[in-house]
C-alpha positions, -999 to +999 in steps of 0.1 A: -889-157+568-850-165+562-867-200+541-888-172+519-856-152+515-836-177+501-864-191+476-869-155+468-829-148+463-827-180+441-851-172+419-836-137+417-800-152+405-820-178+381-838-145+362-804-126+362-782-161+347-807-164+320-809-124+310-790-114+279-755-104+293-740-065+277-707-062+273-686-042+295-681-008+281-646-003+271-651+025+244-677+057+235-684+031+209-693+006+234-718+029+257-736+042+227-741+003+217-752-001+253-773+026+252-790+020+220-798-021+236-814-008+271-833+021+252-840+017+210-863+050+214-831+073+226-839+107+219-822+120+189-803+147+205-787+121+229-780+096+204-766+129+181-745+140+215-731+098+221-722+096+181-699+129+184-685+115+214-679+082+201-659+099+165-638+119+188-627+090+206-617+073+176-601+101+161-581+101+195-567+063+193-562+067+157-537+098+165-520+075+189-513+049+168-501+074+145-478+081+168-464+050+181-461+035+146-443+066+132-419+064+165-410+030+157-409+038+121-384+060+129-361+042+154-356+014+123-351+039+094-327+030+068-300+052+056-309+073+025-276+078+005-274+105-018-269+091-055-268+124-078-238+148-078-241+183-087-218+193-112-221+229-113-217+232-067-196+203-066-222+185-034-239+152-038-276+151-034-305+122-034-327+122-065-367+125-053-370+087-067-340+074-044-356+092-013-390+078-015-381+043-026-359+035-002-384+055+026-416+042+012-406+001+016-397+006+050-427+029+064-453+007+046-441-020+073-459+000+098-489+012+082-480+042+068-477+056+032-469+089+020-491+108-012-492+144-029-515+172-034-511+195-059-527+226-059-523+251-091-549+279-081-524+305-073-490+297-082-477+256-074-484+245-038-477+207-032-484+191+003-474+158+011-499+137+034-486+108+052-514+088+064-518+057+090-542+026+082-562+039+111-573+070+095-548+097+108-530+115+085-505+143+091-493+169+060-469+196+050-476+220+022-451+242+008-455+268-021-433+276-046-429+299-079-423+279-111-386+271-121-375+294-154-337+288-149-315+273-178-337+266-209-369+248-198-397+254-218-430+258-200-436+220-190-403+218-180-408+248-153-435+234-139-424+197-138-389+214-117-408+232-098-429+200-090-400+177-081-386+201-055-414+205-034-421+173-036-387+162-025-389+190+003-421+182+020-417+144+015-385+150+035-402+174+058-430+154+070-408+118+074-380+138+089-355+123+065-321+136+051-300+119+026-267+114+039-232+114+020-224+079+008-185+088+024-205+096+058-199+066+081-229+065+105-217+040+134-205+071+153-168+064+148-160+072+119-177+100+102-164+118+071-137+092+069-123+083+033-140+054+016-111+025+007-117+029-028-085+033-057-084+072-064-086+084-101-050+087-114-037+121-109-061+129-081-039+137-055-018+163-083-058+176-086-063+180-051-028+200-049-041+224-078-075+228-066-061+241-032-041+266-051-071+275-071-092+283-040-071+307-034-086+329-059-120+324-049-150+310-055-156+318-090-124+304-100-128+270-080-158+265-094-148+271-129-120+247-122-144+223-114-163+224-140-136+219-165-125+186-144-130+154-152-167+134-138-142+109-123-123+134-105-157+152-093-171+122-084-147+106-066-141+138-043-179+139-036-180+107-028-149+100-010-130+134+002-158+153+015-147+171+044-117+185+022-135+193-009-160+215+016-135+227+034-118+244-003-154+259-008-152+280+029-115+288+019-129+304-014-157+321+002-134+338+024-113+353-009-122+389-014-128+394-047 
């Protein structure tokens, strides 16, 4: 009896070492490849039921490595400094070609990149879609009405119009924001002046545009406007905190 057993258990091992070996299912993917091997006359229905399971799952790992790559997109992100100065505010601001040049070479690293729908059905919509290599993509769409300040003609308008929402959602779904180039981001020394030589007569400037603020806003800003780009620029650039602080004094000027 025990002898038949063992010739019997033998040949048992010998048929299961030479039988085609399945991999071990790791995935939806996997079982429905499994499944289809042990069965090639699945019933539809099932095979239907196994397919929806299997796109589901990917659509799951492709959110999470979404995820993780936009985290550690994130952790590494370069500075955007702002390279355009408004003349007519007096504030600094990044141009939309500065933002997503300097954003776009560093996310592509990771597998992401960023494009734009436009949709002109009612109004001017743009949404911006950042996308991963593994198929997820996440978007922001903001409407806006088309730009008719200053003297645009109609191309114009829409092309403004254009630029700022894409600008705003680029920044919205990166999670961006230009800084000040005088903004020191180590911690220790934010808003500090930039060692750079002043304009000549800046600090005679400085003295009259604290007197002008005085007045109000409309007066500092006409001030400003009738002052020279170095004298705007450098301010912007290098005196910040001050030159903000002379906007709130204004503000608070009844007029």
């Amino acid at each position: 009896m025990n002898a038949e057993m063992k010739i019997t258990d033998r040949r048992a091992m010998s048929v299961l070492a030479d039988a085609p070996q399945l991999p071990i299912a790791s995935s939806p993917v996997d079982v429905l490849l499994n499944a289809i091997q042990r069965n090639p006359d699945m019933d539809l229905a099932k095979l239907e039921k196994f397919m929806d399971l299997a796109e589901r799952w990917r659509a799951a790992e492709a959110k999470r490595a979404y995820v993780a790559a936009f985290s550690e997109c994130k952790r590494t992100m370069p500075p955007v400094i702002k390279d355009m100065l408004n003349k007519q505010y007096g504030s600094d601001y990044s141009s939309l070609a500065n933002l997503v040049n300097t954003v776009n070479r560093h996310i592509g690293g990771f597998g992401l990149h960023a494009n734009w729908e436009i949709d002109q059905s009612e109004g001017i919509a743009v949404a911006c879609v950042l996308t991963h290599l593994e198929g997820h993509s996440e978007r922001v769409r903001i409407k806006g009405p088309v730009d008719t300040s200053g003297q645009k003609n109609p191309l114009q308008q829409i092309k403004s119009t254009l630029t700022y929402l894409e600008g705003a959602t680029f920044q919205a779904i990166t999670g961006v924001v230009a800084r000040s180039a005088s903004t020191d981001d180590d911690g220790n020394g934010a808003g500090k002046k930039a060692q750079a030589d002043a304009p000549e007569g800046y600090e005679d400037w400085k003295a009259d545009m604290q007197a002008v603020a005085e007045e109000g806003t409309q007066r500092l800003q006409d001030t400003w406007k009738g002052s020279s780009d170095a004298l705007r620029r450098y301010v912007v650039k290098n005196d910040e905190l001050w030159w903000n602080e002379m906007k709130r004094k204004a503000a608070k000027v009844q007029q």
